[in-house]
Structure formats: structure tokens, C-alpha cells
C-alpha positions in Angstrom: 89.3 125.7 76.9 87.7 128.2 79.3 84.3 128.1 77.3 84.4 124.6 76.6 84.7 123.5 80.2 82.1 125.9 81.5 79.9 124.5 78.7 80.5 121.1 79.4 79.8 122.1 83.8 76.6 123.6 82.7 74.9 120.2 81.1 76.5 118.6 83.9 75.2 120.7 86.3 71.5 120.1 84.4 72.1 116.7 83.5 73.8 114.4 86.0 74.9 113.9 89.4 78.1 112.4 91.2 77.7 109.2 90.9 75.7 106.1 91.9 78.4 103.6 91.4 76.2 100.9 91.0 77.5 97.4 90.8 77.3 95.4 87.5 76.2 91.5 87.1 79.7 89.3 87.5 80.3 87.7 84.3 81.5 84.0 85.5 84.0 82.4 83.4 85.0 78.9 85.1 88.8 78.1 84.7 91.3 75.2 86.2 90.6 73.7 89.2 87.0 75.2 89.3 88.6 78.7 89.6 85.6 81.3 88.8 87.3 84.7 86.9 85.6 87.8 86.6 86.6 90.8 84.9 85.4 94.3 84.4 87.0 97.7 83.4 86.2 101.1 83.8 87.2 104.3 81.6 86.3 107.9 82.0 86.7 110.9 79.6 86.4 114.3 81.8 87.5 118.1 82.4 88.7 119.1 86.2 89.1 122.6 86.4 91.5 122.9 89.6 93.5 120.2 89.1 96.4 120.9 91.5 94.0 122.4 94.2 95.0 126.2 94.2 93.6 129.4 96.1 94.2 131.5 93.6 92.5 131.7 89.9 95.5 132.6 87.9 97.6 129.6 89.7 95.1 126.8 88.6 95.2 124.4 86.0 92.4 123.5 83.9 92.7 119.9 82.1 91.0 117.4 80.4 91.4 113.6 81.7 90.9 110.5 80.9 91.2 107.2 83.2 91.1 103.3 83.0 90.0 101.2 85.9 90.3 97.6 85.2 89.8 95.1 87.9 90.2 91.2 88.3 88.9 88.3 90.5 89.9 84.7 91.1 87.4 83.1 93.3 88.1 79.3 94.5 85.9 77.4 96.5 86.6 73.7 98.2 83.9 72.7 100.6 83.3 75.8 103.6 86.7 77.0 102.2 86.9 79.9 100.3 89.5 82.0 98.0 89.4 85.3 96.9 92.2 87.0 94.8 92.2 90.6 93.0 93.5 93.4 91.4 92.5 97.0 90.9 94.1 99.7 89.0 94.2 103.1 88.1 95.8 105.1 85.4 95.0 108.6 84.9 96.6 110.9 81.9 95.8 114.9 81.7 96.0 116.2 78.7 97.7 119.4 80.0 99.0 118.6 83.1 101.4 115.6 82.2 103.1 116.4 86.0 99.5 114.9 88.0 99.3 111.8 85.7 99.3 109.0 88.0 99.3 104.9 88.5 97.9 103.2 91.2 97.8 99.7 92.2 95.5 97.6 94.7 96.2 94.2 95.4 94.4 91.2 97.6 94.4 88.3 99.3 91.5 87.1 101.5 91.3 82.9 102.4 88.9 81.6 104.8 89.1 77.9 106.5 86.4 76.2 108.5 87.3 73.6 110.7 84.3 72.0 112.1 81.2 73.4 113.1 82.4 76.3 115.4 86.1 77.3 114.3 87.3 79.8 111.3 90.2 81.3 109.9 90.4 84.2 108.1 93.7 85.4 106.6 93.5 88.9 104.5 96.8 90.4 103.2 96.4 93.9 100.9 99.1 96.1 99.2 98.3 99.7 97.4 100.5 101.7 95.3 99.6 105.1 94.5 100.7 108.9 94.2 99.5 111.7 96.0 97.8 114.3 94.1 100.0 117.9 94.6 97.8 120.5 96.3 96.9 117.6 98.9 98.7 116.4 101.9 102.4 117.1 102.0 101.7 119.9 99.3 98.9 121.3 100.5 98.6 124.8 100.2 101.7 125.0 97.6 101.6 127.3 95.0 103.4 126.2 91.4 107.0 128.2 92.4 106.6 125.8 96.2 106.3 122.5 94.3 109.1 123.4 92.2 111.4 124.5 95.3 110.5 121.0 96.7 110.6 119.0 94.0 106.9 118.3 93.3 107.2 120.6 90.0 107.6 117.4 87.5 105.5 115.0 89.4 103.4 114.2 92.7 104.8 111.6 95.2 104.3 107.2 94.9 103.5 106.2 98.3 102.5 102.4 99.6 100.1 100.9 101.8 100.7 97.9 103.3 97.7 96.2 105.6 96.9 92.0 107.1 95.5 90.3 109.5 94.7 86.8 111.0 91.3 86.4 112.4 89.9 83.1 114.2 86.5 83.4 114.9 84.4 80.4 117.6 80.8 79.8 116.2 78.8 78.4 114.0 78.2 80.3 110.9 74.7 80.8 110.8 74.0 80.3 115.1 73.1 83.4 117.2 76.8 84.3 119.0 80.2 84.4 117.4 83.5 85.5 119.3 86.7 86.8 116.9 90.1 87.7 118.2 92.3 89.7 115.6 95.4 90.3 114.8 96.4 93.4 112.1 100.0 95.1 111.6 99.6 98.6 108.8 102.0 100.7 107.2 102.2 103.7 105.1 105.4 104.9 103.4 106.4 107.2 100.7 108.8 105.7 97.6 111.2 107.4 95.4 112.3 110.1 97.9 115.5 111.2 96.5 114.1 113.9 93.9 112.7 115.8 97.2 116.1 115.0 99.1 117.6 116.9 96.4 115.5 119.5 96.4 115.3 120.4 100.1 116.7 117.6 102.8 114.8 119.2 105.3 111.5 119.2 103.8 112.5 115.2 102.7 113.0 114.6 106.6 109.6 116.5 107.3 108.4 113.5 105.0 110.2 110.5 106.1 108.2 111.7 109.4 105.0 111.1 107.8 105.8 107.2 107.7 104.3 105.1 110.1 103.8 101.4 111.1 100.4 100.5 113.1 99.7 97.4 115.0 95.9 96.5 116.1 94.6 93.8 118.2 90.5 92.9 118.7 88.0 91.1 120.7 85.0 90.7 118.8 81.5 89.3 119.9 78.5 88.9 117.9 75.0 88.6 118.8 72.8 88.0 115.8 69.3 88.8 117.6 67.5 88.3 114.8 67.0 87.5 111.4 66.6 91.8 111.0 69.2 92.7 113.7 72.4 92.1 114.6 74.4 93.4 117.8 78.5 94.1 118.1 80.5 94.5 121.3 84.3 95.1 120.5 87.3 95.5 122.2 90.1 97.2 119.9 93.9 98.7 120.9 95.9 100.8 117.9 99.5 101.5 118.7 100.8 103.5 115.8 104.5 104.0 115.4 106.3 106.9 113.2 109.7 105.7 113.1 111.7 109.1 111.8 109.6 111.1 115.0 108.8 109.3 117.7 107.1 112.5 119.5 104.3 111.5 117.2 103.3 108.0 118.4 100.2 107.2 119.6 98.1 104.6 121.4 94.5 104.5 120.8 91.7 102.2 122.9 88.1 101.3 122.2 85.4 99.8 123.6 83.0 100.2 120.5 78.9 98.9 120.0 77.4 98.3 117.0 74.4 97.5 115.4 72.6 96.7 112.0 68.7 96.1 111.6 66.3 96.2 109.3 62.9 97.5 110.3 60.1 97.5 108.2 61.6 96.1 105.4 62.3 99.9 104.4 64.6 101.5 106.9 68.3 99.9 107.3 70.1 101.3 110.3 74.2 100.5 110.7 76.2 102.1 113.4 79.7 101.9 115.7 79.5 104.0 118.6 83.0 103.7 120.6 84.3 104.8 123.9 87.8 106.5 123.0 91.2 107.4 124.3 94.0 108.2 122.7 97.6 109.3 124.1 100.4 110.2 122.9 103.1 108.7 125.4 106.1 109.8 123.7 105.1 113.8 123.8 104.3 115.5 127.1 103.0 119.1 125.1 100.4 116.5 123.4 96.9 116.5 125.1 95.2 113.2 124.8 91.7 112.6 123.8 88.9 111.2 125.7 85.1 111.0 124.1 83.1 109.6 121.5 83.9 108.2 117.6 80.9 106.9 115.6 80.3 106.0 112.2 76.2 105.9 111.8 74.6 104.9 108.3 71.0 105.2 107.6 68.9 103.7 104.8 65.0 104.7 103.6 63.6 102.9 101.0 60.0 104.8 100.9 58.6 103.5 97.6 60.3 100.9 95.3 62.1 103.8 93.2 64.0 105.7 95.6 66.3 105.4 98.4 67.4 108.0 100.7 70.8 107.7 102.4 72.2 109.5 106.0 75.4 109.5 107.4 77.2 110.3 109.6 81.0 110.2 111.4 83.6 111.5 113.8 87.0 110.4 114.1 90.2 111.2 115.4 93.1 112.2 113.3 96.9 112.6 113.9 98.2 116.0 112.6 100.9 116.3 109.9 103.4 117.9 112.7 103.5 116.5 116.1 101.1 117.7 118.8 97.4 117.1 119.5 94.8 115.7 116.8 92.4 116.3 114.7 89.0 115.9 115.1 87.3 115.0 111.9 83.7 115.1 111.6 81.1 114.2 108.4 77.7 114.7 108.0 76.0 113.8 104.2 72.8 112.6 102.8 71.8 111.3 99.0 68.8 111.1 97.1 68.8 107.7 94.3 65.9 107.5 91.9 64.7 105.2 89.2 62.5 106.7 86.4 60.4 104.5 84.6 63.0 101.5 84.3 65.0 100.4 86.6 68.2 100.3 84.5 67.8 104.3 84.5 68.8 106.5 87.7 70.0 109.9 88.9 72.0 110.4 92.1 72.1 113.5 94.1 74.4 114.0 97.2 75.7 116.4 99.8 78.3 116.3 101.9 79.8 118.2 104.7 83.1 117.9 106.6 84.7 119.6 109.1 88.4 119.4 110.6 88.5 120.7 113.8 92.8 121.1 115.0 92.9 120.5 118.5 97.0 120.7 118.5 98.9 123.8 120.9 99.2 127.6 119.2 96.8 125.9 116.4 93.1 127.1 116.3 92.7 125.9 112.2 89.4 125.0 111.8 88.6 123.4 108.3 85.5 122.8 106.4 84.6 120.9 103.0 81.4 121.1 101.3 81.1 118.6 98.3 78.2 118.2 96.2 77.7 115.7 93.6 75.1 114.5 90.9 75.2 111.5 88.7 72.9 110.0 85.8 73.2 106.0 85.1 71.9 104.0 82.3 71.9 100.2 82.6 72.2 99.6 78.9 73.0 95.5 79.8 73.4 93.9 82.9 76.8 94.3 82.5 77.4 97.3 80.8 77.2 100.6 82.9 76.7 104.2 81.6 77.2 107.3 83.7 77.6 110.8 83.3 79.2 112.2 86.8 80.0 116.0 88.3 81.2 116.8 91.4 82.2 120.1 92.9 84.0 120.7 96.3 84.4 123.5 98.2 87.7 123.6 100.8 87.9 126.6 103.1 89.4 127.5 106.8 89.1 130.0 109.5 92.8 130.7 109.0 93.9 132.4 105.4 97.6 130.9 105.5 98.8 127.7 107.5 102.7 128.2 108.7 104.5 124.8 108.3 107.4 124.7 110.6 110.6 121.9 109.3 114.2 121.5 110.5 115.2 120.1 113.3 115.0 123.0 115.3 111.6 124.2 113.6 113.6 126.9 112.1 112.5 126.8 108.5 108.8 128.0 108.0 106.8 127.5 104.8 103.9 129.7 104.4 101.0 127.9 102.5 97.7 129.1 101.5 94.6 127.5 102.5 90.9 127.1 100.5 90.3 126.2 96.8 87.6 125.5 94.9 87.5 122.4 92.2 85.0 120.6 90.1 84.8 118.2 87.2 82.4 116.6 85.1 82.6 113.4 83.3 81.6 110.7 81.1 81.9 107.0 81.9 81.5 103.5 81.2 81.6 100.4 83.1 81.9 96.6 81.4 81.9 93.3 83.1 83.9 91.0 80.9 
């Protein structure tokens, strides 16, 4: 397996790049009612050589993969009003790690009314099921005898995302201004607990404190300039509520701009820029946060056969145990080409990330480097080939991370930080 795999890294590594998921031509099939399906479906054959994410070389686990991705769309239409519903999955298998094989599940809703010439409605309502891949998140750091001790040694944990929200917007569709209010409620919880409440009911309240419910409210104003740019002033509050610790709630306010332009017909330019504080009311030893998040995307189209891509982001995160934040920052660029025909490209792409714990006795500082490389062939319109590797590199100023559970804190778990992972892969992509 060993040889195989670095075999199979080394073509990759020559070959490919990770990859330029580039959309395929819908497929229209017209139904009932005048109800437009589309279908396509994904499946990719690979090798991942750190599949649970470990430190050490003799703990890893080497596997070969395969995953299906189907996905399906009902789109309606009735005048301005417009329907959209869809689902996504994902179902991985590993050939020798039957404990990571996993099922997730993405669901949506999104109708929009006009009424008149200056009032919307836009109702979206999501719902995700998925597991957490062990050697991330609440196992992060564990080594194969800590997953068993917490019961993550058969299988990783399901968690669902919940996530809607009501937007009226005043304006007509294609005029200069538009002014949104909206309304959003979120939650995150973990399902089929009791195999870790078993295991260790400290470590299953450590989780139930992970759970959280998040309500958002906006003010939104639009200024479309131009036909090339378009301006965004927002007001946004976040309250997020963890109902099992309530030391961890938080209250986050924006005032964000935003922009998008096109200049030259070459150069795209999108970015938010916010104002932000966040507080923690419920936790006096938590120090709140006042500066800047941004999210800035650049786009280069030189000649007609490549584009060059920049970005950039920093955001604040809330930390696993209660206390401070996280700032998260991430800095990447790609490189797209298309030799001779357009239906044939390589991707290449670089990304770096940096987590930077700003939570008391905690000076963790975190850093990911991920590189990736990716060769398509448009073979039809709607049929996709690729060829995809990836390798990441996670590492920290700190060798170990102490996790500290009970109610009293009295129980530490000693967890090992960095790891190094790859994979490469072969995929295809059909619109039905």
C-alpha cells in the first residue's frame, strides 16, 4: 500500500492540481407545472494517507476512498416569482478505515415574491446532516487509544446544521438603491450522543457544550453605482447562545462596507470590510474584541486563458472552551489555465491560515499551509473529468494542547498538535 500510494502522489504531484471545480452545463428537463429538474452526480476514486489526522507516523492510517456526490434541483418560476428546491449528498467508504466512512446530507429551500415594482420577499430555509471527521474538532489531537476511551473508536460523530431567514427588500430590481432588513435564527447540534455518554459523561457534557443557537438581524442598503460597481453599507447584530454553558455566549456587532467592481473588463474586485465588537456578557475573565473582519477577493484575467485569483480574510472565532477567541486569518492565491482548448485546464493553489488564540493562560498559535493542483478535461458540456491532489500541512507553537473537562476542570486530556495529510484522486462529474 505504502508504494502504491507514494506512486500514485508522485503523478499527482506531476500531473494535476487541487481542483478547479468548474461548473457543468444544467441539463433542463421540464416537468409538471413547468417545473425545470436538473440533475448531476459526482464520484471520486482516491488514496488519503492521514486519514484520521495524526502526529505521529506509526498512528496514521493510510486508505483508499471512494465518494458519490449526487445533487438535485427543482426550479419553478410564475411571473417575478421564483422557486428553487435542492439536495446534495455525500457518501464516503474507506476501504480500510470502515470507522471514518460517513453520510452527509444538504437540504434547501429558497422562494422569492415580488409584489409590485419596489417590494420582495425572500424566504430561504437550509438543513445539513453530517459527521465530523475524528482527528478534527472535538477529537482533535487524539491518538487511536483517546478515540477509543471516548467513544470515537468505531465511528466519528453526526452532527446537524440548521439555518433561515426572511428577507424583505424596498427597490426596484434593476434601479440604483435597494434597502433589505433581515431576519436569520442558526443552530448547530450534535446527534446520537449516548455512545460518548457511555464512554465518558464528562467528556459527553464537554460536548453538549459545543451546541449553540444563533440569532442575526440586518440592515442592508445597496447602491449599484454602476453597471461595473456596486456599493454595500450593512448594519448586522449576532447573539449566539450555547445552552449547556452559558459562560460562552456572545454578542457580536457590525457595521460592514462592501464593494464589487469590475475595471477594465479584466480585474474583478469583491470585498466586506467591517467595524467589529464582540463581548462575551455572560463571562467576566473573557476579553472582548474590538477591530477589523474582512473578507477581500480579487480576480485578474490577463489574457483570455488564465485567471489569477487573491484572497484574503480575518474573522473572529469562539474557542472550544470558554474564554476569549480566536482570531482566524487566510491569505491564498491560484493560478487557472487553459491549454490549447478551452475544455482542458490545470489549477494550482496556495493557501495559508493562521489561528491566533487570544483566550487567558493560552498563547496557541496555529498555522495551516495547504497546497493543491488539479487537471480538468471538459470531455462534453456536461461531463467533467478531473484528476485532484491536495496536501496540507497543520502545525502550532505549542507541541501538546491540555483540554480541561468536568465541572470543576478537574479532568485534563493531553492532545497532540500538527499532522501532515494528503490525497490524490480521480473524478468525474455528469449533469443528467
Amino acid at each position: 500500500m505504502k508504494q502504491h500510494t507514494s506512486l500514485l502522489l508522485c503523478v499527482g504531484t506531476l500531473l494535476i492540481s487541487a481542483s478547479a471545480y468548474a461548473d457543468l452545463k444544467p441539463k433542463s428537463h421540464i416537468g409538471i407545472a413547468g417545473i425545470d429538474f436538473q440533475g448531476r452526480v459526482g464520484t471520486a476514486y482516491g488514496v488519503d494517507d492521514n486519514v484520521t489526522f495524526q502526529a505521529d507516523d506509526e498512528d496514521k492510517i493510510e486508505s483508499d476512498y471512494l465518494t458519490v456526490s449526487p445533487e438535485l434541483k427543482a426550479i419553478g418560476q410564475r411571473g417575478e416569482d421564483q422557486y428553487l428546491l435542492m439536495y446534495k449528498g455525500d457518501y464516503n467508504r474507506y476501504q480500510d478505515s470502515h470507522e471514518d466512512d460517513s453520510d452527509s446530507h444538504f437540504m434547501m429551500f429558497d422562494g422569492y415574491w415580488r409584489y409590485g415594482l419596489r417590494h420582495g420577499l425572500k424566504w430561504n430555509i437550509q438543513q445539513g446532516y453530517g459527521k465530523e471527521k475524528r482527528g478534527l474538532g472535538l477529537t482533535e489531537g487524539f491518538n487511536k487509544s483517546q478515540m477509543e476511551q471516548y467513544g470515537f473508536g468505531d465511528y466519528g460523530l453526526d452532527y446537524s446544521q440548521f439555518n433561515t431567514s426572511l428577507r424583505y427588500s424596498y427597490g426596484a430590481p434593476k434601479g440604483r438603491g435597494k434597502l433589505d432588513v433581515m431576519l436569520q435564527t442558526k443552530s448547530f447540534n450534535y446527534d446520537d450522543k449516548d455512545h460518548i455518554q457511555l464512554k465518558d459523561n464528562d467528556f459527553y457534557q464537554y460536548v453538549l457544550e459545543q451546541e449553540w443557537q444563533e440569532t442575526t438581524g440586518l440592515i442592508e442598503l445597496f447602491d449599484q453605482y454602476s453597471d461595473d460597481s456596486r456599493f454595500r453599507y450593512s448594519l448586522i447584530t449576532n447573539r449566539r447562545h450555547y445552552q449547556a454553558n452559558k459562560r460562552k455566549d456572545s454578542n457580536e456587532y457590525y457595521l460592514l462596507f462592501g464593494i464589487k467592481s469590475v475595471r477594465s473588463g479584466k480585474t474583478t474586485i469583491e470585498a466586506d470590510i467591517a467595524a467589529l465588537y464582540k463581548a462575551f456578557p455572560e463571562n467576566d475573565r473573557s476579553e472582548s474584541f474590538t477591530g477589523a473582519n474582512w473578507n477581500i477577493a480579487l480576480e485578474w484575467k490577463p489574457l483570455k486563458q488564465d485567471i489569477w485569483s487573491l484572497h484574503t480574510s480575518q474573522r473572529v472565532k469562539d474557542p472550544r472552551q470558554e474564554g476569549g477567541y480566536i482570531l482566524d486569518g487566510i491569505y491564498g492565491i491560484s493560478w487557472q489555465h487553459f491549454w490549447w482548448v478551452d475544455r482542458f485546464s490545470t489549477t494550482i493553489s496556495y493557501e495559508y491560515e493562521t489561528e491566533d488564540y487570544r483566550v487567558e493562560d493560552n498563547n496557541r498559535y496555529d498555522k495551516t499551509k495547504t497546497a493543491k493542483f488539479a487537471i480538468g478535461y471538459d470531455f462534453r458540456p456536461s461531463i467533467r473529468f478531473e484528476m485532484n491532489y491536495q496536501w496540507k500541512k497543520f502545525s502550532s507553537n505549542e507541541d501538546i494542547d491540555v483540554l480541561n473537562i468536568g465541572e470543576f476542570d478537574q479532568y485534563s486530556i493531553i492532545r497532540r498538535l500538527g499532522y501532515d495529510q494528503s490525497y490524490v484522486e480521480l473524478q468525474l462529474k455528469v449533469q443528467i
